[in-house]
C-alpha positions, 0 to 999 in steps of 0.5 A, spaced: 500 500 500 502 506 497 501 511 502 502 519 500 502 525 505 503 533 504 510 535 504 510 539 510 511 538 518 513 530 516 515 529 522 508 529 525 505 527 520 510 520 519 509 519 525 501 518 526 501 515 520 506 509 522 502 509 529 495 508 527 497 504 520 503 500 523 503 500 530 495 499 531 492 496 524 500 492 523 500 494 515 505 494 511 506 501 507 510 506 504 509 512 504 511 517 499 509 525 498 506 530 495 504 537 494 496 536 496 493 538 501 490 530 503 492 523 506 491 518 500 492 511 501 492 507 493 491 500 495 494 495 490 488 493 487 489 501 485 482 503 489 484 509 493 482 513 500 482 519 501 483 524 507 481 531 507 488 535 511 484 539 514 490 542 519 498 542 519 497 545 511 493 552 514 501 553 518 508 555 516 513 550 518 517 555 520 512 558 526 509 551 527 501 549 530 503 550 538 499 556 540 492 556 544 490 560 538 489 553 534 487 548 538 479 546 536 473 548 540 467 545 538 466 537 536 462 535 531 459 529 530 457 525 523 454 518 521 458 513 518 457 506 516 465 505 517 464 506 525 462 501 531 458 506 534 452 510 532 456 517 530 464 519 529 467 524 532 470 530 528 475 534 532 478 537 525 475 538 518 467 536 517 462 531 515 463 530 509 464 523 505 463 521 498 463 514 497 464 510 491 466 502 489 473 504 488 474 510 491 473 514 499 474 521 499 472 523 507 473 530 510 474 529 517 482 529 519 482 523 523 490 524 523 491 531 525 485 528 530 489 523 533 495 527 533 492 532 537 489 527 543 495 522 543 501 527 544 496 531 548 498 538 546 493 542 548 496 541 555 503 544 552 499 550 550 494 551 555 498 555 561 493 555 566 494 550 573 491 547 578 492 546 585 497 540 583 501 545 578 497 540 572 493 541 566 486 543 568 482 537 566 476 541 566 480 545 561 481 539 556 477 538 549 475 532 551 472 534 558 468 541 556 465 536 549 464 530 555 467 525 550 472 523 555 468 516 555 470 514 548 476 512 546 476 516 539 482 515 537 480 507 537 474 509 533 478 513 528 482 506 527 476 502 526 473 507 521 479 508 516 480 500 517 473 499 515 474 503 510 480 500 507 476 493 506 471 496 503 475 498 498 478 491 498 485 492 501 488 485 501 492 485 508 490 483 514 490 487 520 495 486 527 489 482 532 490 486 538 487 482 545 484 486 551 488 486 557 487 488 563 493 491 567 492 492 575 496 497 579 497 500 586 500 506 587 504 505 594 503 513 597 503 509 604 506 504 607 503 504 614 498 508 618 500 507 624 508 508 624 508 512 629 504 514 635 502 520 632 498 517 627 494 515 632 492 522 633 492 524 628 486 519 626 482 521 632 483 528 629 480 526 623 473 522 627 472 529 630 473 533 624 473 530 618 468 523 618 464 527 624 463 520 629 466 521 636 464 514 636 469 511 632 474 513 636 475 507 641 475 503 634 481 506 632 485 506 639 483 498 638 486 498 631 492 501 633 494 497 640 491 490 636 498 492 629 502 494 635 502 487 638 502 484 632 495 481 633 493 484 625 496 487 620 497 494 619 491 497 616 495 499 609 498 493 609 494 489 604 500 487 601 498 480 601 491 481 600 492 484 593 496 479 591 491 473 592 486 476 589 490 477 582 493 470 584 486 467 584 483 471 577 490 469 574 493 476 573 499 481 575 498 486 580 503 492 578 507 496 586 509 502 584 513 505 590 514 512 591 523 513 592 523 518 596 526 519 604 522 523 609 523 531 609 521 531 602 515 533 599 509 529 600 514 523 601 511 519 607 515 513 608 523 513 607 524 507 601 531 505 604 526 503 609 527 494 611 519 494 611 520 496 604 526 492 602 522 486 604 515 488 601 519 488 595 521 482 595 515 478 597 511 481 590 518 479 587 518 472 590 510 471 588 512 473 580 508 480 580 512 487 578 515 493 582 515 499 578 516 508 580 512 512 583 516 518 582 515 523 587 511 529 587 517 534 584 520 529 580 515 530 574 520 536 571 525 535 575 531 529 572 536 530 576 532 529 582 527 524 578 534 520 577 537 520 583 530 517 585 530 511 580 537 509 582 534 509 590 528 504 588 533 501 583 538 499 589 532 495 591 530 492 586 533 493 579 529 491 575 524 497 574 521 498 567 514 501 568 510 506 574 507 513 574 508 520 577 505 521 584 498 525 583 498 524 576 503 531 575 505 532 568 509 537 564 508 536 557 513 534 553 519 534 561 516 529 564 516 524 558 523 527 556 525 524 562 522 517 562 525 516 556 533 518 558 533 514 563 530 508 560 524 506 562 519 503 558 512 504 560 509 510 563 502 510 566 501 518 568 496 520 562 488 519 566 483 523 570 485 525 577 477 527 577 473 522 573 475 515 569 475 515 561 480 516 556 485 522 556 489 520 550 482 518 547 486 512 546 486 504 550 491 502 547 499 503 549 503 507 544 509 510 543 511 519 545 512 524 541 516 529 543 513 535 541 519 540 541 524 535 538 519 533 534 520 525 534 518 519 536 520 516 543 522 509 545 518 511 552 511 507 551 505 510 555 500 505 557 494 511 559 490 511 566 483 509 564 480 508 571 483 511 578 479 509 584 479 515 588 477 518 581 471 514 581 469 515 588 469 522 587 465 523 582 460 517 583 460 516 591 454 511 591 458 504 591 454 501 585 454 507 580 462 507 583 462 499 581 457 500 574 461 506 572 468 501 572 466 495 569 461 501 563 469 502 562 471 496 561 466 493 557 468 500 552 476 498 552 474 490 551 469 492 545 476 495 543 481 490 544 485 494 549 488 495 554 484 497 562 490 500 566 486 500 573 490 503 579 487 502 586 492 505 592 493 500 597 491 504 602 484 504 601 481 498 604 481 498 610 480 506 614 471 507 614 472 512 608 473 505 603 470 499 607 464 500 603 469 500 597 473 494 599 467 489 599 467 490 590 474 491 589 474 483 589 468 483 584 471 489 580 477 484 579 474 478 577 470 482 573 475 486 569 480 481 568 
C-alpha cells in the first residue's frame, strides 16, 4: 500500500501515520509525498482513500501549530457506516464523505485528530494550573465536549480500517487482545508508624468523618498492629496479591523513592519494611515499578537520583507513574525516556475515569519540541479509584461506572490500566469500597 502525505511538518505527520497504520492496524506501507493538501492511501488493487488535511497545511513550518490560538473548540459529530458506534467524532475538518466502489474521499482529519489527543498538546499550550501545578482537566477538549468516555482515537482506527476493506485492501490487520493491567500506587506504607498517627486519626473522627464514636475503634486498631495481633491497616500487601493470584493476573507496586523531609514523601524507601515488601511481590512473580515523587515530574536530576534509590532495591524497574498524576508536557516524558524506562502510566483523570489520550491502547511519545518519536511507551490511566469515588460516591454507580469502562476498552481490544492505592481498604472512608474491589477484579480481568 502506497501511502502519500503533504510535504510539510513530516515529522508529525510520519509519525501518526506509522502509529495508527503500523503500530495499531500492523500494515505494511510506504509512504511517499506530495504537494496536496490530503492523506491518500492507493491500495494495490489501485482503489484509493482519501483524507481531507484539514490542519498542519493552514501553518508555516517555520512558526509551527503550538499556540492556544489553534487548538479546536467545538466537536462535531457525523454518521458513518465505517464506525462501531452510532456517530464519529470530528475534532478537525467536517462531515463530509463521498463514497464510491473504488474510491473514499472523507473530510474529517482523523490524523491531525489523533495527533492532537495522543501527544496531548493542548496541555503544552494551555498555561493555566491547578492546585497540583497540572493541566486543568476541566480545561481539556475532551472534558468541556464530555467525550472523555470514548476512546476516539480507537474509533478513528476502526473507521479508516473499515474503510480500507471496503475498498478491498488485501492485508490483514495486527489482532490486538484486551488486557487488563492492575496497579497500586504505594503513597503509604503504614498508618500507624508512629504514635502520632494515632492522633492524628482521632483528629480526623472529630473533624473530618464527624463520629466521636469511632474513636475507641481506632485506639483498638492501633494497640491490636502494635502487638502484632493484625496487620497494619495499609498493609494489604498480601491481600492484593491473592486476589490477582486467584483471577490469574499481575498486580503492578509502584513505590514512591523518596526519604522523609521531602515533599509529600511519607515513608523513607531505604526503609527494611520496604526492602522486604519488595521482595515478597518479587518472590510471588508480580512487578515493582516508580512512583516518582511529587517534584520529580520536571525535575531529572532529582527524578534520577530517585530511580537509582528504588533501583538499589530492586533493579529491575521498567514501568510506574508520577505521584498525583503531575505532568509537564513534553519534561516529564523527556525524562522517562533518558533514563530508560519503558512504560509510563501518568496520562488519566485525577477527577473522573475515561480516556485522556482518547486512546486504550499503549503507544509510543512524541516529543513535541524535538519533534520525534520516543522509545518511552505510555500505557494511559483509564480508571483511578479515588477518581471514581469522587465523582460517583454511591458504591454501585462507583462499581457500574468501572466495569461501563471496561466493557468500552474490551469492545476495543485494549488495554484497562486500573490503579487502586493500597491504602484504601481498610480506614471507614473505603470499607464500603473494599467489599467490590474483589468483584471489580474478577470482573475486569
Amino acid at each position: 500500500m502506497q501511502v502519500f502525505i503533504p510535504n510539510n511538518f513530516l515529522p508529525e505527520r510520519k509519525y501518526i501515520i506509522e502509529i495508527l497504520i503500523h503500530n495499531f492496524l500492523g500494515l505494511k506501507y510506504e509512504i511517499s509525498f506530495h504537494n496536496k493538501k490530503s492523506y491518500v492511501f492507493l491500495l494495490e488493487n489501485k482503489n484509493k482513500l482519501v483524507f481531507k488535511d484539514a490542519f498542519f497545511s493552514n501553518f508555516e513550518e517555520r512558526n509551527g501549530y503550538l499556540s492556544g490560538n489553534n487548538l479546536p473548540e467545538k466537536v462535531k459529530f457525523s454518521e458513518n457506516k465505517f464506525t462501531l458506534e452510532n456517530d464519529i467524532p470530528i475534532i478537525f475538518g467536517n462531515k463530509k464523505t463521498d463514497i464510491s466502489d473504488t474510491e473514499i474521499i472523507c473530510e474529517n482529519d482523523i490524523f491531525a485528530s489523533s495527533f492532537f489527543m495522543l501527544t496531548r498538546w493542548e496541555e503544552l499550550v494551555i498555561k493555566d494550573k491547578d492546585n497540583h501545578n497540572r493541566f486543568p482537566e476541566e480545561l481539556s477538549f475532551s472534558i468541556k465536549n464530555k467525550i472523555h468516555f470514548r476512546p476516539i482515537v480507537n474509533e478513528y482506527v476502526e473507521m479508516l480500517w473499515n474503510m480500507l476493506k471496503f475498498l478491498g485492501i488485501s492485508q490483514k490487520r495486527k489482532e490486538k487482545k484486551y488486557e487488563a493491567i492492575i496497579t497500586h500506587d504505594i503513597d503509604f506504607i503504614k498508618r500507624y508508624d508512629k504514635f502520632s498517627k494515632l492522633i492524628k486519626a482521632i483528629g480526623g473522627d472529630i473533624l473530618l468523618r464527624k463520629n466521636p464514636f469511632l474513636i475507641p475503634k481506632t485506639k483498638k486498631n492501633y494497640i491490636d498492629i502494635k502487638k502484632g495481633k493484625e496487620n497494619d491497616l495499609y498493609d494489604t500487601f498480601d491481600y492484593l496479591m491473592d486476589i490477582s493470584e486467584k483471577n490469574k493476573i499481575k498486580s503492578r507496586f509502584y513505590f514512591i523513592p523518596g526519604m522523609l523531609g521531602e515533599k509529600d514523601v511519607r515513608y523513607n524507601i531505604t526503609n527494611n519494611f520496604v526492602s522486604e515488601i519488595t521482595k515478597k511481590i518479587l518472590d510471588r512473580g508480580h512487578i515493582v515499578g516508580l512512583h516518582g515523587t511529587y517534584d520529580s515530574y520536571n525535575l531529572p536530576e532529582k527524578f534520577t537520583t530517585e530511580l537509582e534509590r528504588l533501583k538499589k532495591i530492586t533493579p529491575e524497574i521498567t514501568e510506574g507513574r508520577q505521584h498525583y498524576l503531575r505532568f509537564e508536557n513534553p519534561t516529564t516524558w523527556q525524562i522517562w525516556e533518558q533514563n530508560n524506562l519503558l512504560y509510563d502510566s501518568t496520562i488519566g483523570y485525577s477527577k473522573d475515569g475515561g480516556f485522556r489520550a482518547g486512546i486504550c491502547y499503549e503507544y509510543p511519545i512524541f516529543d513535541l519540541i524535538e519533534r520525534k518519536r520516543l522509545n518511552l511507551i505510555e500505557r494511559p490511566l483509564i480508571v483511578m479509584e479515588g477518581a471514581i469515588k469522587s465523582s460517583y460516591p454511591e458504591p454501585k454507580l462507583f462499581y457500574d461506572k468501572i466495569i461501563e469502562l471496561k466493557n468500552i476498552v474490551k469492545k476495543y481490544n485494549g488495554k484497562f490500566v486500573f490503579l487502586w492505592h493500597n491504602s484504601n481498604f481498610n480506614t471507614e472512608e473505603w470499607l464500603t469500597y473494599k467489599k467490590k474491589y474483589s468483584q471489580i477484579i474478577a470482573e475486569i480481568v
